[in-house]
C-alpha positions as CSV (number, residue, x, y, z in Angstrom):
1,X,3.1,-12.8,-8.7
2,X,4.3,-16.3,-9.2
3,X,7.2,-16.8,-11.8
4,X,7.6,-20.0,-13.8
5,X,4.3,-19.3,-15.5
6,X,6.0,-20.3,-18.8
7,X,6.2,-24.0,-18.0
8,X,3.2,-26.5,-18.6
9,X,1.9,-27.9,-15.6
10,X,-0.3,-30.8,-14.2
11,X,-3.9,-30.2,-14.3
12,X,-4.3,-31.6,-9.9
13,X,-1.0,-30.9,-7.9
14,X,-0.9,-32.9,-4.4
15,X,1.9,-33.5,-2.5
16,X,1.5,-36.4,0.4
17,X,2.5,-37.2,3.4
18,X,1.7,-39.3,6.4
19,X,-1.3,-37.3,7.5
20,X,-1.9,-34.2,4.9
21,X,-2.9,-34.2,1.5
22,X,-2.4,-30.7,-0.1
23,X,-4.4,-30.8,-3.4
24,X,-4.6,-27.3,-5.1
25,X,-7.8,-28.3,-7.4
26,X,-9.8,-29.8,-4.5
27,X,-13.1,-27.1,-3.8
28,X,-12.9,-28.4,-0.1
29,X,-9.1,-27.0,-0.1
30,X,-9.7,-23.8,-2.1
31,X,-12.2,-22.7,0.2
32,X,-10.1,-22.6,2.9
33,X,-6.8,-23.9,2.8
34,X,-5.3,-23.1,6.2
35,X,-6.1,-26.1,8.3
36,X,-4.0,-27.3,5.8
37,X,-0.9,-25.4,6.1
38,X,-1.2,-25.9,9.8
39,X,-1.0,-29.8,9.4
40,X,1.7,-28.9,7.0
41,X,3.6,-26.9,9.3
42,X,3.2,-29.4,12.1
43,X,5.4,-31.6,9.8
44,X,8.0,-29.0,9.5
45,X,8.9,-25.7,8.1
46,X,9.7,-26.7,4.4
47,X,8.0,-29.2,2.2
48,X,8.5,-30.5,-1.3
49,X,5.8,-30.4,-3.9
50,X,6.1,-32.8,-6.2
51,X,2.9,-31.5,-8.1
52,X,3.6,-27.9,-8.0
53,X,7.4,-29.0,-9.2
54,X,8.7,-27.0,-6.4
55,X,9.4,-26.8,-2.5
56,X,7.4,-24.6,-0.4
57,X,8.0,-22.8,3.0
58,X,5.1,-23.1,4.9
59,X,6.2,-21.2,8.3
60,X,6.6,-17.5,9.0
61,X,10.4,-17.4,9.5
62,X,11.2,-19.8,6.4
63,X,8.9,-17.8,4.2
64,X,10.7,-14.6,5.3
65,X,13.9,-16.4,4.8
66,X,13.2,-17.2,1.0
67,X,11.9,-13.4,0.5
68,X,15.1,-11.9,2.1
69,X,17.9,-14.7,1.3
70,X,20.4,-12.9,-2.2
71,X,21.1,-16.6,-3.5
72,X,17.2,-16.9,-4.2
73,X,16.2,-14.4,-6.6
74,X,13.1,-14.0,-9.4
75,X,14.8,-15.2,-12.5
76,X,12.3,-15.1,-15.0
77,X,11.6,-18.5,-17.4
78,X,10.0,-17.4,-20.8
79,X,6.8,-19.2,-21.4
80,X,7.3,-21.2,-24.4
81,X,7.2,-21.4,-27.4
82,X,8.7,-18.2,-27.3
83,X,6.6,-16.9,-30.9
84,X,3.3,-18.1,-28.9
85,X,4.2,-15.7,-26.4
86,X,6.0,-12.5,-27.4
87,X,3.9,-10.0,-25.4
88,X,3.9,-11.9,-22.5
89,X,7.4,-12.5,-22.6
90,X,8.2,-9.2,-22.8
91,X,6.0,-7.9,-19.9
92,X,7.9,-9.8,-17.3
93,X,11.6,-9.4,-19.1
94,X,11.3,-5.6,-18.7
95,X,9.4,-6.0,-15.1
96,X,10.9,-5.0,-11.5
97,X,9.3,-7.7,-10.1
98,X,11.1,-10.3,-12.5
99,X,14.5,-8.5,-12.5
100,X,17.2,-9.1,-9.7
101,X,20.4,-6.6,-9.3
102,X,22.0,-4.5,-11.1
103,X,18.4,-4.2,-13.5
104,X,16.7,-4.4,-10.3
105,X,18.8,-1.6,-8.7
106,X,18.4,0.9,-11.6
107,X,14.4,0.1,-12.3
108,X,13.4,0.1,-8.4
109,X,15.1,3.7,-7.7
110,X,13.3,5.3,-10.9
111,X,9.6,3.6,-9.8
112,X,10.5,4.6,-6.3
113,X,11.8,8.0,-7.1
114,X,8.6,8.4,-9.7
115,X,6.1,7.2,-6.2
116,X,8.1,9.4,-3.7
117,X,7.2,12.3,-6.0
118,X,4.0,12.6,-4.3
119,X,1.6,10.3,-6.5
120,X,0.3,8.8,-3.3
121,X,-0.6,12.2,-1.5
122,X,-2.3,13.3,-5.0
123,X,-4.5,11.2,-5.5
124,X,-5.2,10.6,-1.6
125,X,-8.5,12.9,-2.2
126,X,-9.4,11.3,-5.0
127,X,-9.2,7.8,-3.7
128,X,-11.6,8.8,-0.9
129,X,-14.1,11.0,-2.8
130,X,-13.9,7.6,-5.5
131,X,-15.1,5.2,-2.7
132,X,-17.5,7.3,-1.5
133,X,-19.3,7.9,-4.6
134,X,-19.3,4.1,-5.3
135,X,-20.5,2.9,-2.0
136,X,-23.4,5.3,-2.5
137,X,-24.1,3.4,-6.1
138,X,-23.9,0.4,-4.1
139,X,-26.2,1.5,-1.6
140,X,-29.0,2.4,-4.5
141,X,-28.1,-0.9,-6.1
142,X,-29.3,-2.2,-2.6
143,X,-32.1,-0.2,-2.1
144,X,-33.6,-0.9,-5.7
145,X,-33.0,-4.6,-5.8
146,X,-33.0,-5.7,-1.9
147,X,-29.1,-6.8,-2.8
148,X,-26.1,-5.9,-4.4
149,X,-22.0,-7.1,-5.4
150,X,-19.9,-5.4,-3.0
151,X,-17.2,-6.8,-5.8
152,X,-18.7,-5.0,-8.9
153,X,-19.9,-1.9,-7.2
154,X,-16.7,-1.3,-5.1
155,X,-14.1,-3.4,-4.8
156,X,-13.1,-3.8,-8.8
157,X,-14.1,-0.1,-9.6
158,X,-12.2,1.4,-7.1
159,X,-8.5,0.4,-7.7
160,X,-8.6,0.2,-11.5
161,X,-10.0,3.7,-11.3
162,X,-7.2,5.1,-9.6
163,X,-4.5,3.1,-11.5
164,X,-6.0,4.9,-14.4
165,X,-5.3,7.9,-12.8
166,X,-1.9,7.2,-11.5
167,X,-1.0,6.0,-15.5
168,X,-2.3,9.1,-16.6
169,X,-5.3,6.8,-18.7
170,X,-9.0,7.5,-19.0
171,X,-11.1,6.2,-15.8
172,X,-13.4,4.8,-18.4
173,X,-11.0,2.7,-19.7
174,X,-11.0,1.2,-16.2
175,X,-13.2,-2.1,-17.1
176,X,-11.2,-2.7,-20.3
177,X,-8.1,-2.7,-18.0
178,X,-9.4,-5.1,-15.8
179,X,-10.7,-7.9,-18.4
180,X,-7.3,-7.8,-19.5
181,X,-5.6,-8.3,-15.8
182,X,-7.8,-10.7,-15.2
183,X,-6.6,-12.8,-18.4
184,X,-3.3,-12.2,-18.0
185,X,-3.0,-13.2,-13.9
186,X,-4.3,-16.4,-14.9
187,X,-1.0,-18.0,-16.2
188,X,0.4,-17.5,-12.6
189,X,-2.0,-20.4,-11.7
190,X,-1.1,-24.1,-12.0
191,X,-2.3,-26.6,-14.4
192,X,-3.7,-23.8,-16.8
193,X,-5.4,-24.9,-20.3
194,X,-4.2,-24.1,-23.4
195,X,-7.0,-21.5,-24.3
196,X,-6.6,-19.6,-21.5
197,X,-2.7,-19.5,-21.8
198,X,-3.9,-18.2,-25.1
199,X,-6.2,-15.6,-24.1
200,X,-3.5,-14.4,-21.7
201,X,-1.0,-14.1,-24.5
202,X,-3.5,-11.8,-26.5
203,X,-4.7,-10.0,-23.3
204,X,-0.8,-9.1,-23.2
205,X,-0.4,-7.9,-26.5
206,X,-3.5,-5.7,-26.2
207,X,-2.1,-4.1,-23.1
208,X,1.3,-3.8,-24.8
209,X,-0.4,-1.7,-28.1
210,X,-2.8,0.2,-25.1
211,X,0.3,1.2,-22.9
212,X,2.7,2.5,-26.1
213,X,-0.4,4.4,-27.4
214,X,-0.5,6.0,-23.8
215,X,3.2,7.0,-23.6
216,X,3.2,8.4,-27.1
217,X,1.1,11.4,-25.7
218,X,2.2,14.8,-24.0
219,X,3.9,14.5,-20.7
220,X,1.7,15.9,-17.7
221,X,1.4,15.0,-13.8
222,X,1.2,11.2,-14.0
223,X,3.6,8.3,-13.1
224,X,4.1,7.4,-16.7
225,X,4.9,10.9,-17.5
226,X,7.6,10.6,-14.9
227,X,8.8,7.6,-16.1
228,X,9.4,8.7,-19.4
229,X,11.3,11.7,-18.4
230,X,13.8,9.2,-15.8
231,X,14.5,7.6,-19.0
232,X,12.8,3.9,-18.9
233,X,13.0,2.1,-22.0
234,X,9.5,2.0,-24.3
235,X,9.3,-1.8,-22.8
236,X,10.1,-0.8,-19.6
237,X,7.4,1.6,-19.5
238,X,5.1,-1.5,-20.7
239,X,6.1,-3.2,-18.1
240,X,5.8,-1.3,-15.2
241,X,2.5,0.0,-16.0
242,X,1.4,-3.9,-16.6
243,X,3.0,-4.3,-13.1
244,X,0.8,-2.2,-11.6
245,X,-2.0,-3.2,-12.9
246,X,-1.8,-6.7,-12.2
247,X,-0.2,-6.4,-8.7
248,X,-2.4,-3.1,-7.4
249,X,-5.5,-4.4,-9.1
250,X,-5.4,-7.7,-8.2
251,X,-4.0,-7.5,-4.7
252,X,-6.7,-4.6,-3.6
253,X,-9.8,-6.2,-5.3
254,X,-8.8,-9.7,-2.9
255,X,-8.4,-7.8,0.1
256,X,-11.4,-6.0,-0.3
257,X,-13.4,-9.1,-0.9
258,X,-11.7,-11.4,1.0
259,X,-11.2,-8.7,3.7
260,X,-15.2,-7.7,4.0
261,X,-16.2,-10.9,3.8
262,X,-14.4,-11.7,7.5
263,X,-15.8,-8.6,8.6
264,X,-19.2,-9.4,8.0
265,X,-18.9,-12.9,8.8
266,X,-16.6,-11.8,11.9
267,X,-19.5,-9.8,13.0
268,X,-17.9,-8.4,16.5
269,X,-15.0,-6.9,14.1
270,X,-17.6,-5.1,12.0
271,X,-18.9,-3.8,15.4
272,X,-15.4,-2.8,16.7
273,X,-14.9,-1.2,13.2
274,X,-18.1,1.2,13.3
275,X,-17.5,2.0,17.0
276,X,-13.3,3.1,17.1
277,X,-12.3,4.6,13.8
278,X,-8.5,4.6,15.5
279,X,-8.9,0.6,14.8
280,X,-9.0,1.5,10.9
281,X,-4.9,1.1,10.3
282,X,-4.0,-1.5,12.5
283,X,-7.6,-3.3,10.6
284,X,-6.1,-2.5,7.3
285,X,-3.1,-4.8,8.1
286,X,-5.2,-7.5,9.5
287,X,-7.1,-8.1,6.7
288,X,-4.2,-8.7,4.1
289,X,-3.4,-11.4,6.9
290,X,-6.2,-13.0,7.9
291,X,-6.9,-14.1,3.8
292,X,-3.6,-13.4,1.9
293,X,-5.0,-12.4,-1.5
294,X,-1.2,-13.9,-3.0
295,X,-1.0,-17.3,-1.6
296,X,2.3,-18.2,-3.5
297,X,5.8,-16.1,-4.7
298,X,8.5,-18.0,-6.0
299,X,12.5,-17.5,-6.1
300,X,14.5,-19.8,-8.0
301,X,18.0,-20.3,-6.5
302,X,21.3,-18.4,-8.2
303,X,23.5,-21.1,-5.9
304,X,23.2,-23.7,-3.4
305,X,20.7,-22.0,-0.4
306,X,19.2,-24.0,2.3
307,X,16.2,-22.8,4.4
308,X,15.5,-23.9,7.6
309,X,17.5,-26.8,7.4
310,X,16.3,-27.9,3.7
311,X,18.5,-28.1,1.2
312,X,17.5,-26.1,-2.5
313,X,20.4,-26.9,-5.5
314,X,21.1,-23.8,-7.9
315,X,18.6,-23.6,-10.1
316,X,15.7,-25.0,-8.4
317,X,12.3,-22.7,-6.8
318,X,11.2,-22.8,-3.9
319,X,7.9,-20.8,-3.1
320,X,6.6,-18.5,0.2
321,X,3.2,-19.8,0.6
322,X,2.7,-16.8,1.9
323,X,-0.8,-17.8,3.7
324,X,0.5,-20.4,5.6
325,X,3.1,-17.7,6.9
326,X,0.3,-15.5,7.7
327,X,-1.2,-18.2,10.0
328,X,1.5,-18.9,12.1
329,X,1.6,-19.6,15.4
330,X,5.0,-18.5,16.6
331,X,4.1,-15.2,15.3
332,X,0.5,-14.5,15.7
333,X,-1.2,-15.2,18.7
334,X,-4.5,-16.6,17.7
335,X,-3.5,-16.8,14.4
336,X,-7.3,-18.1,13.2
337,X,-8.6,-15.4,14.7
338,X,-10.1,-12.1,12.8
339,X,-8.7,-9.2,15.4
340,X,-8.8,-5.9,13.7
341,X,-6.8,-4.3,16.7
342,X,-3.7,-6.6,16.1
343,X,-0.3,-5.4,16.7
344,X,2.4,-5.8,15.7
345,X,1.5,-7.6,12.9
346,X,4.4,-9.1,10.7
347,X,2.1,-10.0,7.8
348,X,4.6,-10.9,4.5
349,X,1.5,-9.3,2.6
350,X,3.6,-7.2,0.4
351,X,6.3,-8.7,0.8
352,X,9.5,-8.5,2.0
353,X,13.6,-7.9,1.0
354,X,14.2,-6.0,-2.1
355,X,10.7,-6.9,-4.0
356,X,9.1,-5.2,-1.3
357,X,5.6,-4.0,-2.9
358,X,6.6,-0.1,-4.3
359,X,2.5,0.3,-4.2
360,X,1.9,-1.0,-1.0
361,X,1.4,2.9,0.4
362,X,-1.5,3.3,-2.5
363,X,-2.8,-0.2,-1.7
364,X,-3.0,0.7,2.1
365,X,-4.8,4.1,1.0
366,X,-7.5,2.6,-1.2
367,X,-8.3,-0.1,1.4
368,X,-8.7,2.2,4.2
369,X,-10.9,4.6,2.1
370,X,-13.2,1.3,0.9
371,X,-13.8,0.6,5.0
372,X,-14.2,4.3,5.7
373,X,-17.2,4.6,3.2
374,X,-18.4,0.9,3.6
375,X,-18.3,1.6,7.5
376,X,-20.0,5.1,8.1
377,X,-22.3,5.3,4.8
378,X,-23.3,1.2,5.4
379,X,-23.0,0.3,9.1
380,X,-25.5,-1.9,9.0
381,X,-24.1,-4.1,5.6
382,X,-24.4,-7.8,6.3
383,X,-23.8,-11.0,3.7
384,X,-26.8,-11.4,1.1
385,X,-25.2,-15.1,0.5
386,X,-22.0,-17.0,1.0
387,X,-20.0,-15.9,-2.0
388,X,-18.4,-17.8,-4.6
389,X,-15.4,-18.6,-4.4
390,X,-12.7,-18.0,-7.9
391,X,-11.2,-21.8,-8.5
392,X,-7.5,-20.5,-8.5
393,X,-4.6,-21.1,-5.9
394,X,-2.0,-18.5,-6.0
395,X,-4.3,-15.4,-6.4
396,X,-7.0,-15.7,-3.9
397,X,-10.5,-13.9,-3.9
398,X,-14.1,-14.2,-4.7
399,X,-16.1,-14.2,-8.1
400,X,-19.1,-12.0,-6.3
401,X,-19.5,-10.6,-3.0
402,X,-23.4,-9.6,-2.6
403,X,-24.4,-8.3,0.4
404,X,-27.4,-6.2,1.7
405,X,-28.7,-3.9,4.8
C-alpha cells in the first residue's frame, strides 16, 4: 500500500511536461493510464510529481531499483492530528509492511514462519471447493436474470472468505470485513475528503475492537493462533491481520476483475485458457501484469539515494508506479499485449526486496482457482457491459463486473 496517507493532499495532482500531462482525477486517465506512462517513460526513467508531492519511477529497472535500494525504506508518517487518528495510526505502526529492520526482521520471520507452517496447503482445498461453489451461484444468478456481477458473486466473496479462514474468523463475517477494507484503503488515495478520512478512521477502530475480540479466544489451527503463540504483541496481532486483509483482499478482488475483464475482452486468451489448462500459471502471472491492481508503493529515503541518475535527498519519497513498470518495453515484449503464455515474466506485482508480498503464494492459489471454475464451469462467459470503473489511482479495479453466457 502507499504510505504517506497521513498528509492532506490536493484534490487534482498533474505533473507537466513538454508533451504529457499525467492528471490522476481525469476519467480519460483512470480508465487507462498506460499510454501515459509510456509517454512518460519516453521522457526518462524518473519524473517529479509536483501534485502527488513526490517523484516517481516510471521504468522497470528504476521501479525495481526503489523496491530493492536499503537507503529507501517505508517509514511510516502518522496521519494527523494524531487524536483524529488513533486506530489508524496504530494499524500501520505495528505493520510489516510499514516497518524497516531490525522491527522488520523480527515481524517478517514470525509471519513467514506462521505461512511456512502449511496455512497455504490447508486451505488449498478449500479455496477451490469455495470458487466452485460460487461460480455455480453466479451461474444461477445468470440463468435467472440473463446477467450477473462477476465482482459480487466471485471475485469479493472469494478472498475475504478465505482470509476469514486463515484468521481463524467466521466466513460470515466475510462482508463486514470487506466494508471495512474498503473504507480504510481509501486513505492510500490522493486528494481524499475529510469524511472519508473519517470513515477510514472509524472503519480502523472497528477492525481494531473485531481483531482483539478474535485473539482473546482459544488457540486452534489458524494464523492468528500461531501468531499469538510466536509471541506478537496484542497490536501486532491487529496489525497483521489488518494487513492481510487490506493487501490479500484488495489485491485478489483487482486482479480478478481487472484480470477477467482482459480475458473476456482479449477474447483469443479466453480461448487459449479453455483449450491448454498448462497455460493457467504462467496466465496467473500475466494478469497481475497486464492491469497492476497497486499502481503506486512509496519509500521515503533514510539518506541521500539516486535512481537512475535522479537525485532523492534523505527524507524525501519517491514512488514505483508499479504499472508503468509492468508496461515496459525493455522487459516485455509486446508489453500492450494480453499473452497468457508469457515467460519469463518479471512483473513487480508483489513486489520485490524485503517487502516482498508474504501472501503472494495464497494470492496466486485463489486466482488460479477463480479461472479454474470461471473457465471449465463458464466457458462460454462473455461481458454483459463495459464495467465501471472505481475513481481511485493507487488501487486499481472495477465497481461491478457483470457479465453473461
Amino acid at each position: 500500500m502507499s504510505g504517506g496517507a497521513g498528509e492532506n493532499r490536493p484534490e487534482r495532482s498533474r505533473v507537466l511536461y513538454a508533451r504529457v500531462v499525467f492528471d490522476t482525477a481525469d476519467p480519460v486517465f483512470l480508465a487507462d493510464p498506460y499510454p501515459a506512462y509510456a509517454a512518460l517513460r519516453a521522457e526518462g526513467e524518473v519524473h517529479r510529481h509536483e501534485g502527488l508531492g513526490i517523484a516517481v519511477a516510471v521504468s522497470h529497472a528504476a521501479s525495481a531499483a526503489v523496491l530493492r535500494h536499503r537507503g529507501l525504506g517505508r517509514i511510516w508518517s502518522d496521519a494527523t492530528p494524531l487524536e483524529r487518528f488513533t486506530s489508524f495510526n496504530l494499524l500501520h505502526r505495528n505493520s510489516l509492511l510499514e516497518n524497516e529492520p531490525p522491527a522488520h526482521t523480527r515481524l517478517r520471520r514470525l509471519i513467514a514462519g506462521a505461512f511456512g507452517r502449511g496455512h497455504v496447503q490447508r486451505l488449498r482445498p478449500m479455496v477451490a471447493e469455495l470458487a466452485e461453489g460460487m461460480v455455480d451461484e453466479l451461474a444461477g444468478k445468470i440463468a435467472a436474470d440473463g446477467e450477473a456481477d462477476l465482482l459480487e458473486h466471485l471475485a469479493q466473496p472469494l478472498p475475504i472468505s478465505v482470509i476469514a479462514e486463515l484468521l481463524g474468523a467466521p466466513v460470515a463475517d466475510g462482508r463486514q470485513l470487506v466494508v471495512l477494507s474498503n473504507a480504510i484503503v481509501k486513505m492510500y488515495e490522493y486528494g481524499l475528503p475529510e469524511a472519508e478520512r473519517d470513515d477510514a478512521e472509524r472503519a480502523a477502530g472497528e477492525f481494531v475492537a473485531y481483531v482483539r475480540d478474535l485473539a482473546a479466544g482459544p488457540l486452534g489451527d489458524d494464523l492468528i493462533s500461531d501468531l499469538r503463540r510466536d509471541g506478537l504483541s496484542a497490536d501486532e496481532l491487529v496489525a497483521t491481520a489488518v494487513l492481510l486483509l487490506m493487501a490479500g483482499h484488495e489485491a485478489t478482488v483487482n486482479v480478478l476483475g481487472n484480470g477477467v475483464y482482459a480475458l473476456l475482452k482479449h477474447r483469443d486468451q479466453w480461448e487459449r485458457l479453455l483449450g491448454d489448462a498448462e497455460l493457467l500459471d504462467t496466465g496467473v502471472e500475466e494478469l497481475i501484469r497486464f492491469d497492476a491492481p497497486l499502481q503506486l508503493f512509496e519509500r521515503t529515503a533514510t539518506t541521500d539515494v539516486e535512481i537512475a541518475g535522479y537525485s532523492i535527498a534523505k527524507g524525501e519519497r519517491i514512488g514505483a508506479l508499479l504499472g508503468a513498470a509492468a508496461r515496459d518495453p525493455k522487459v516485455f515484449d509486446d508489453p500492450d499485449t494480453l499473452d497468457i503464455g508469457r515467460t519469463p515474466n518479471a512483473h513487480l506485482g508483489f513486489g520485490m526486496g524485503i517487502h516482498y508480498c508474504v501472501g503472494a503464494p495464497l494470492a496466486r492459489v485463489e486466482i488460479a482457482a477463480a479461472l479454474t471454475a470461471l473457465t471449465t464451469r463458464l466457458p462460454g462467459l462473455r461481458l454483459a457491459a463495459e464495467p465501471r470503473r472505481r475513481a481511485e489511482f493507487v488501487i486499481r479495479g472495477f465497481q461491478e463486473l457483470r457479465v453473461a453466457l
